[in-house]
C-alpha positions in Angstrom: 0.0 0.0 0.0 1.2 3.4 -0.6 -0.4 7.0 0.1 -0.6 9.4 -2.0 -2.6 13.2 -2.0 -4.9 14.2 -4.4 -6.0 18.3 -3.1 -7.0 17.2 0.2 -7.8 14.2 -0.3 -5.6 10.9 0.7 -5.2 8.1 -2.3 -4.3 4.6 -0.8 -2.8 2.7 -3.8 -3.6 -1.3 -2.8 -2.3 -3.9 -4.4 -3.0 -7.8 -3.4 -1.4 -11.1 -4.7 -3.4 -13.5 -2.5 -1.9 -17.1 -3.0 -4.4 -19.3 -0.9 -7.8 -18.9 0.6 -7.4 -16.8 4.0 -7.8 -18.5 7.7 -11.4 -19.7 8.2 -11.9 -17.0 11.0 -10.7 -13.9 8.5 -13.9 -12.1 7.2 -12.3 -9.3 5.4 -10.4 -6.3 5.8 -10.1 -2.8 6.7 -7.8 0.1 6.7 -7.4 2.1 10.1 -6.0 5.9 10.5 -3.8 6.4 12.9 -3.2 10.7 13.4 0.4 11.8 14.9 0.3 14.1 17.2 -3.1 14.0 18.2 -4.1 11.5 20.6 -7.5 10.8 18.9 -8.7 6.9 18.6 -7.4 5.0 15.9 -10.4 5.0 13.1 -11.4 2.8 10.6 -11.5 4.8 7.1 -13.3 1.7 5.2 -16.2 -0.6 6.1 -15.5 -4.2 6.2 -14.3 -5.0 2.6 -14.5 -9.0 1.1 -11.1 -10.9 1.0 -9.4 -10.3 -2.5 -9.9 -13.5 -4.7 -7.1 -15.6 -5.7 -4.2 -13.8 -7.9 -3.7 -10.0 -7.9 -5.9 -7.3 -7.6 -5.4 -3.8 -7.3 -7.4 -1.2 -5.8 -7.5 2.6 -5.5 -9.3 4.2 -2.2 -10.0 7.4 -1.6 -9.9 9.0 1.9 -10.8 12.4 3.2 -8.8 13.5 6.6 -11.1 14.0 9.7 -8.4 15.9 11.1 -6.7 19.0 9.5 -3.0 19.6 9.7 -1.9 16.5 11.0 0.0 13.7 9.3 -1.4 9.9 9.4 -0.6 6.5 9.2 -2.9 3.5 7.8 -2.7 0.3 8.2 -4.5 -3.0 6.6 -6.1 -5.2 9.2 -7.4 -8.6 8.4 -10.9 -8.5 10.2 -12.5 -12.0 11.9 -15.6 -12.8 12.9 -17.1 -10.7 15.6 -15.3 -7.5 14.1 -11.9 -7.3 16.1 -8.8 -6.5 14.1 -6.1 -9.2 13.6 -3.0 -9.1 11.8 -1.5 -10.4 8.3 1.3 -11.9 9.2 3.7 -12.3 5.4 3.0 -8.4 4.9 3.6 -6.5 7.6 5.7 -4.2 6.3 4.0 -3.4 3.2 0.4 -3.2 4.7 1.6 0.7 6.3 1.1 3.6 4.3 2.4 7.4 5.5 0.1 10.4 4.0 3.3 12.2 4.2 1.5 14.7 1.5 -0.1 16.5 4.3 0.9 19.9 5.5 1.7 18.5 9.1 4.6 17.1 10.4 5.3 13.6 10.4 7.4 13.9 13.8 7.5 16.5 16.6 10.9 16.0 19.6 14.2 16.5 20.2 18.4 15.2 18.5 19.6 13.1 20.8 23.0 11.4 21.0 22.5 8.0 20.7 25.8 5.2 21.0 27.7 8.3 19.1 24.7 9.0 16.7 22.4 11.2 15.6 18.8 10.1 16.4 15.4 12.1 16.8 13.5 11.2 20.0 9.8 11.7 19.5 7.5 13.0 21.7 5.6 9.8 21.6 3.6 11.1 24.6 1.8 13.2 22.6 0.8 10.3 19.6 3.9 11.3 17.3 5.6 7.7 16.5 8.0 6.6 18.0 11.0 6.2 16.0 13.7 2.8 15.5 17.7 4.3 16.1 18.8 2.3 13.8 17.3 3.8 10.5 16.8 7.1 9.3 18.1 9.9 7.7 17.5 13.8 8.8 18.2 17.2 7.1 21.6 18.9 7.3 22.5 20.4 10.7 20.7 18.1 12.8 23.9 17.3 14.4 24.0 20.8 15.6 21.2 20.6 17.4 22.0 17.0 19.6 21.6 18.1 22.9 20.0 21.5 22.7 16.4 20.9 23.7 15.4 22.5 20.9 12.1 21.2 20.0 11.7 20.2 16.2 9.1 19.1 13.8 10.6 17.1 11.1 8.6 16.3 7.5 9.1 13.2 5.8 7.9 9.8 4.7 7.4 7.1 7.6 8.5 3.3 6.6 8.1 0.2 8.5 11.5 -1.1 9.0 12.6 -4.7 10.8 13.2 -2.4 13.9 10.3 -0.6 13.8 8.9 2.9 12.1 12.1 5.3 11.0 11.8 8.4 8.8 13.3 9.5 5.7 13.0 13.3 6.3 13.3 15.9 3.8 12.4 19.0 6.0 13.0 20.6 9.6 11.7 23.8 10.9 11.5 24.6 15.2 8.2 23.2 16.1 5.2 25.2 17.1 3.4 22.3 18.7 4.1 21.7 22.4 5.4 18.1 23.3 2.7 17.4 25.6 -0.8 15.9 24.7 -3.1 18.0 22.4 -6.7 17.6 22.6 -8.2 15.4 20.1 -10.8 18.1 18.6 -11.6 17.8 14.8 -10.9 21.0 12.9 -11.8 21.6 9.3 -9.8 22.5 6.7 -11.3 25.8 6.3 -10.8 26.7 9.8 -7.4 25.9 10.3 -7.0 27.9 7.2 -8.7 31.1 8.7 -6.5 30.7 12.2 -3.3 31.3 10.3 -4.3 33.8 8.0 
């Protein structure tokens, strides 16, 4: 799966090769929203879809955030019977998309020194994802700011790596949201538009 935007829309670009018939207890699937930064439940953006048939199929979804600003996650889920989540188990790194498209960061915290490295250390407190130390690249003079306390927000694309999430990060700018927990309030586009006009 990979994300895409489309204006303000998200575009989740599926694509299934299903080999064998799935677990008796597997009714379908989903795709959940996770938001960073905001501590707001996890949502599902799809009702419970049928299990692909045999062979490949591809699919194209589109999703509209809920939640202005902030970056997001999603994740496929296979679904069983009774509706709770479970997971798919060969793909579980390719079934994570980041709508890094959005205007929010992917990644609010601090450089840290870590073994003699650079690494950023979200505020995972406040919902942003926590990040592996083993992966990642960040913009030029992040080294210069290891040890500051200067709070950052970093923009990037989020992958699921064999030690966890890491970033790829194109962009840095000092961050203008606290690292402490932010309430989970839903805010249109439009009027996060006219608060920073």
């Amino acid at each position: 799966m990979t994300a895409s935007c489309v204006g303000e829309d998200v575009v989740l670009s599926i694509d299934f090769t299903v080999s064998q018939a799935p677990p008796a207890p597997f009714v379908g699937w989903v795709v959940e929203r996770q938001v960073h930064g905001i501590c707001a439940q996890d949502a599902w953006v799809t009702e419970v879809m049928p299990w692909p048939d045999l062979g490949s199929t591809h699919l194209d979804l589109t999703v509209t955030p809920d939640i202005a600003f902030f970056d997001a996650i999603y994740r496929i889920w296979a679904v069983v019977a009774g509706g709770n989540e479970t997971f798919i188990y060969r793909p579980h790194r390719h079934n994570f998309a980041n709508a890094e498209c959005l205007p929010g960061p992917s990644v609010v915290g601090y450089f840290v020194d870590y073994a003699g490295s650079v690494f950023f250390e979200s505020c995972n407190e406040n919902c942003w994802p926590g990040l592996s130390p083993f992966d990642g690249t960040y913009p030029a003079g992040a080294e210069a700011l290891v040890g500051t306390g200067q709070l950052m927000m970093l923009n990037g694309e989020l992958f699921m790596g064999m030690e966890g999430t890491y970033i790829q990060s194109t962009a840095m700018a000092e961050s203008s949201l606290p690292c402490e927990p932010v309430a989970a309030v839903e805010t249109s586009w439009g009027a996060l538009k006219a608060r920073y006009r």
